[in-house]
C-alpha positions, 0 to 999 in steps of 0.5 A: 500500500502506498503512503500519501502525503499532501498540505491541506490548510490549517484552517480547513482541518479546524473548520472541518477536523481532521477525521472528517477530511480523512473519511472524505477521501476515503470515500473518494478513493472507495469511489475511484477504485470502483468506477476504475474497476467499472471500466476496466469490466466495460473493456473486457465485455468489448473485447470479450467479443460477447454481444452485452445487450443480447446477454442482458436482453435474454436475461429479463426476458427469461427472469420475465417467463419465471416472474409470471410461471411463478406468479400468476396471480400478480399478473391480473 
């Protein structure tokens, strides 16, 4: 894992505390991670050769037959 270490003003850490600014970045970093991740699958998908929309098309429409085979009496 790598170390950071950045200035931040003094009076931003008074003003929102030094926890706060930490939790922050965490999350920022949580969400950079996950949107990295998000397109580093998008790039396997397209190279994968595999046609995404028709997976996904055939998925709710097999989830759809389920849905209904299993229940009818919602579908009234």
């Amino acid at each position: 894992m790598t170390v950071l270490e950045f200035e931040i003003e003094d009076q931003l850490v008074k003003n929102m505390g030094l926890h706060m600014i930490k939790n922050f970045l965490s999350r920022q970093i949580a969400f950079l991670k996950v949107t990295y991740l998000g397109e580093k699958i998008s790039q396997v998908i397209q190279h994968s050769g595999i046609d995404h929309d028709k997976e996904v098309e055939e998925a709710r429409q097999e989830a759809w037959q389920e849905y209904k085979t299993k229940n009818p009496q919602n579908l009234q």
